[in-house]
C-alpha positions in Angstrom: -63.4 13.0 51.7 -61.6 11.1 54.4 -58.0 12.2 55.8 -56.4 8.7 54.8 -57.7 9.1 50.8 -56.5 12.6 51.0 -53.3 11.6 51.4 -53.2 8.4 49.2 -54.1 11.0 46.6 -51.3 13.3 47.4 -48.9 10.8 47.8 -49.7 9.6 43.9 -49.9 13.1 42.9 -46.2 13.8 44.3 -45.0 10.3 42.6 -46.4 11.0 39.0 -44.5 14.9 39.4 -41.8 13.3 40.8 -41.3 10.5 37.9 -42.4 13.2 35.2 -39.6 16.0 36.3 -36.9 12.8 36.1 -38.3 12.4 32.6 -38.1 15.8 31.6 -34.6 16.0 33.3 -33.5 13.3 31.0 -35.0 14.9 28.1 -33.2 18.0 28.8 -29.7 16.0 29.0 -30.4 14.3 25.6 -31.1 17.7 24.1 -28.1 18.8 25.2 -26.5 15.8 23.6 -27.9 16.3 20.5 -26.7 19.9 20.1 -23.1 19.0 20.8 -22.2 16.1 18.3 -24.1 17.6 15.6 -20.8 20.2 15.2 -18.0 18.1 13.4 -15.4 18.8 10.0 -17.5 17.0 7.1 -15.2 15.4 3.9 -16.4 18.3 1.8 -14.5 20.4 3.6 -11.2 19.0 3.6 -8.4 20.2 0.8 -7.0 18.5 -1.3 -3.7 20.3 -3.1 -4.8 21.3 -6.7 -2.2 19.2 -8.9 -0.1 22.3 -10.3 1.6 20.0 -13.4 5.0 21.1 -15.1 5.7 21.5 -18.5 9.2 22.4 -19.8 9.7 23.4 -23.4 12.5 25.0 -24.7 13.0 26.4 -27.7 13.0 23.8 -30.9 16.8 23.1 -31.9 17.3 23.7 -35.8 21.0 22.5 -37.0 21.9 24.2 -39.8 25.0 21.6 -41.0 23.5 18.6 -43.0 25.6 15.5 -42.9 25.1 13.4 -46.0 25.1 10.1 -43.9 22.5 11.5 -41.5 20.7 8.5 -39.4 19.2 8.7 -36.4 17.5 5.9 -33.9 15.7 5.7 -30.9 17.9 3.5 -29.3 20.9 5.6 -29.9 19.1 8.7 -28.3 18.4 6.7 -25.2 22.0 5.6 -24.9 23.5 8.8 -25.3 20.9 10.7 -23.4 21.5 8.3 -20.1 25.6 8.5 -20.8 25.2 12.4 -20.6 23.0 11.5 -16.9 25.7 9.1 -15.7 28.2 11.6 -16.0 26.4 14.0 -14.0 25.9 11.8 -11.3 21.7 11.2 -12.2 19.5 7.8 -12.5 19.6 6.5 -16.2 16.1 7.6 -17.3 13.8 4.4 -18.2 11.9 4.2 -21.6 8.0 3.8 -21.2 6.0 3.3 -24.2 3.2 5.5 -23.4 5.7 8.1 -23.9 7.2 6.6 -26.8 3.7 7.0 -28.4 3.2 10.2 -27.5 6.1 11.4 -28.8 5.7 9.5 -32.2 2.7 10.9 -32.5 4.5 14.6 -32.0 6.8 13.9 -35.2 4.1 12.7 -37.3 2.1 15.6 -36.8 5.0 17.8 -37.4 5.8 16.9 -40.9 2.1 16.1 -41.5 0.7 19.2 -40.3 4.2 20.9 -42.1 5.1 22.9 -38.4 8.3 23.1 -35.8 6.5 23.7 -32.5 5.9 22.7 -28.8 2.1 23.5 -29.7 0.6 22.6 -33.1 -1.6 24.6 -35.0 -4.6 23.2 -33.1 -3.2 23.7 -30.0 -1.8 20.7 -29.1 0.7 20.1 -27.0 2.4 17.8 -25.2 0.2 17.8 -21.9 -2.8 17.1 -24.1 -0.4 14.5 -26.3 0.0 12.6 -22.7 -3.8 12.3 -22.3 -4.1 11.1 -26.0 -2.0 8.1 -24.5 -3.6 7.7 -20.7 0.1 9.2 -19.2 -0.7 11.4 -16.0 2.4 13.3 -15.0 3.3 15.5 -12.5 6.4 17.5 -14.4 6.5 16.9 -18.3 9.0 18.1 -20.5 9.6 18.2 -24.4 12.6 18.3 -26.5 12.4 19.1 -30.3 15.0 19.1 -32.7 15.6 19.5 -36.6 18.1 18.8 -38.9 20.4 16.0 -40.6 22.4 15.1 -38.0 25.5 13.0 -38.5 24.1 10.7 -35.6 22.6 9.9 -32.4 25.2 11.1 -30.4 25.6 14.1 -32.7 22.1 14.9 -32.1 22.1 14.8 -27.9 25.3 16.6 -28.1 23.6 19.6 -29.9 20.8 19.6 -27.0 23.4 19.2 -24.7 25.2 22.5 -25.7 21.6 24.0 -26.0 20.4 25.5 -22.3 17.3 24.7 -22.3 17.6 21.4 -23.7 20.6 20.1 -21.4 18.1 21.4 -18.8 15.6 19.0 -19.5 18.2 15.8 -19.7 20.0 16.5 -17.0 16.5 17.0 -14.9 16.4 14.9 -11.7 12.7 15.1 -11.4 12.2 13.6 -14.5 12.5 9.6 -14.4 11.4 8.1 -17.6 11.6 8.9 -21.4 9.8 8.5 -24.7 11.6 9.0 -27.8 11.0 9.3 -31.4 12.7 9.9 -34.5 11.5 10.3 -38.4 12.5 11.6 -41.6 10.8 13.1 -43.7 9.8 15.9 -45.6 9.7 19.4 -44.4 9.1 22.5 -47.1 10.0 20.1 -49.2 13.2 18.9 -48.1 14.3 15.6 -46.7 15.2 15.8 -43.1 15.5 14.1 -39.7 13.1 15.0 -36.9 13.6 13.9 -33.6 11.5 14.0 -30.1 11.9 13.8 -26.7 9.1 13.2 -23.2 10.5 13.4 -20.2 8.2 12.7 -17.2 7.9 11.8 -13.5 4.7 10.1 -13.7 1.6 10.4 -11.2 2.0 6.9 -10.4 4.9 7.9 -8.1 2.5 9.5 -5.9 0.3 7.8 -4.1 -3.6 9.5 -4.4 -5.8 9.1 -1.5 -8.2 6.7 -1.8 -11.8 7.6 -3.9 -13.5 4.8 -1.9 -12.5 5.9 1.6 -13.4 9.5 0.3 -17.4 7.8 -1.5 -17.4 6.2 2.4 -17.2 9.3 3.8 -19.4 10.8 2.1 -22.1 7.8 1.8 -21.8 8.0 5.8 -22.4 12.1 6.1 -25.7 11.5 4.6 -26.4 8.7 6.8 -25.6 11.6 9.8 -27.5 13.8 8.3 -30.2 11.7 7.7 -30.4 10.5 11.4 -29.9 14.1 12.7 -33.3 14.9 11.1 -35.1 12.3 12.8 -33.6 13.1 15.8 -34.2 16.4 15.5 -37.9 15.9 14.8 -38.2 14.0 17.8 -36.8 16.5 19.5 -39.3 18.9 18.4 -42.4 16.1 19.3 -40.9 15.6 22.6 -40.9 19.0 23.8 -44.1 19.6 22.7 -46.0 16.4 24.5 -47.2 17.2 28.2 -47.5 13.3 29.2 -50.4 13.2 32.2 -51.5 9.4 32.7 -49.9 6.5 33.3 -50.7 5.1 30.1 -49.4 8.4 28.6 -46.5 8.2 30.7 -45.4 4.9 29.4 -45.6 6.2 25.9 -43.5 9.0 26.3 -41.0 6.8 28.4 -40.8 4.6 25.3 -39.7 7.2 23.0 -37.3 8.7 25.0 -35.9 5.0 25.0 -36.1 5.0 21.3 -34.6 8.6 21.0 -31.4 7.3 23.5 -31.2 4.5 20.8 -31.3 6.4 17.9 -29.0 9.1 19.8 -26.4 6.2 20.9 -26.1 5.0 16.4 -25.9 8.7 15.9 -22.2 8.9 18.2 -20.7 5.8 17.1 -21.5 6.8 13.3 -20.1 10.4 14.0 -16.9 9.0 15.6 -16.0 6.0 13.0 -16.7 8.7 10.3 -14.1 11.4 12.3 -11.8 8.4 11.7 -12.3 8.0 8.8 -11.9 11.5 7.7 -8.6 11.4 9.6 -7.2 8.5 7.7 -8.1 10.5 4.3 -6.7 13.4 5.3 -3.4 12.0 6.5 -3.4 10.5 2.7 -4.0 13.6 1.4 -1.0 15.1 3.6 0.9 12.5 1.8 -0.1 12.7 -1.3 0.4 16.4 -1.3 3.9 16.1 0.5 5.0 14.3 -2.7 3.9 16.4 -4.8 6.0 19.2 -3.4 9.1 16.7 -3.7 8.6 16.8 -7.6 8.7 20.5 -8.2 
């Protein structure tokens, strides 16, 4: 063999190890890559605050002294019930008609059902009463009260003087109202019963959004998904020992591909972190106002 093909020959040789070490160099880099964006905080591991709901009961108010021109109305609780707020400096409390309905449907099951409870013989009570009408509540509160009172007034002075009762009126977490009265018979007597919901409904509380959160999690198997493939040709690009040109060419091409593939994986990673911050920050939120209504 002449001197001048010997060294055309190394001279090729040196090239093709020269071009596959830059290969494998790059390679190596990507791997590297790989194994560092795969670690971040997924949605499903983010808290959000279990929602701790209050219920105040107190005791049911019996009065003993019948008045023989007993008569009781809705209306006239609400006045008297704000009048007693006003004077103690609180926000009049606003009449919703989900609570109105579910404290109707408290009375008529009373007499019905012949009971004077916060919980019926069935078990119900007034938290399951609000999810008969679609209410969702943060704090909750009941008052019950028996008896043939001369009036309205008569009737939220005798929960005023009561602890628990003037309690839940005078509440400042509570901001709107349900009421219901009914006579009726009870152990066969004729008498008044009358109800009271107090709330601070959910609605005052923003709750993160459930289509940012589906987003989130629609775009973790979308990582996931991608981190497999990459991963795979990870695993097939380790494993191929490129030795021609042609060969060469091939392998060049998937490293190309794998860059690609590596480049969608960062971007969808990073927009996702984002996105996870913005529903965390909602959560923050949403859980800050919670707090505020305990």
């Amino acid at each position: 063999m002449s001197k001048k093909r010997l060294i055309v020959i190394v001279l090729i040789g040196a090239v093709f190890l020269i071009a596959f070490f830059l290969i494998k160099n790059q390679i190596f880099k990507i791997y590297s890559q790989v194994s560092n964006v795969s670690d971040y905080k997924k949605v499903g591991d983010l808290l959000l605050k279990q929602i701790e709901k209050t219920i105040s009961n107190p005791p049911p108010l019996k009065h003993i002294t019948d008045s023989p021109q007993s008569f009781l109305t809705e209306s006239g609780v609400l006045k008297y019930t704000n009048e007693q707020r006003t004077i103690n400096s609180l926000k009049p409390l606003i009449k919703n008609t989900k609570l109105d309905t579910s404290a109707r449907l408290k009375v008529e099951e009373m007499f019905r059902n012949q009971y004077f409870e916060h919980v019926s013989p069935s078990g119900i009570g007034i938290g399951e009463l609000a999810q008969q009408v679609d209410y969702e509540y943060i704090v909750i509160g009941e008052n019950l009260a028996m008896g043939n009172f001369e009036n309205s007034q008569k009737l939220v002075e005798a929960w005023m003087e009561s602890p628990g009762h003037r309690e839940n009126i005078l509440n400042n977490r509570y901001e709107e109202i349900g009421i219901a009265v009914m006579q009726g018979t009870y152990q066969g007597e004729k008498i008044w019963m009358a109800v009271q919901h107090f709330a601070r409904p959910m609605a005052r509380c923003s709750k993160p959004n459930e289509n940012l959160k589906i987003e989130i999690l629609t775009r973790e198997e979308q990582i996931q998904q991608l981190n497999n493939v990459l991963s795979s040709v990870k695993i097939e690009l380790e494993n191929t020992k490129p030795k021609t040109r042609e060969e060469i060419e091939i392998y060049n091409k998937k490293v190309d591909e794998y860059n690609a593939d590596l480049g969608r994986y960062n971007l969808l990673i990073n927009e996702t972190k984002n996105l996870i911050n913005d529903y965390n920050n909602q959560i923050a939120l949403f859980n800050a106002c919670l707090n505020e209504a305990k």
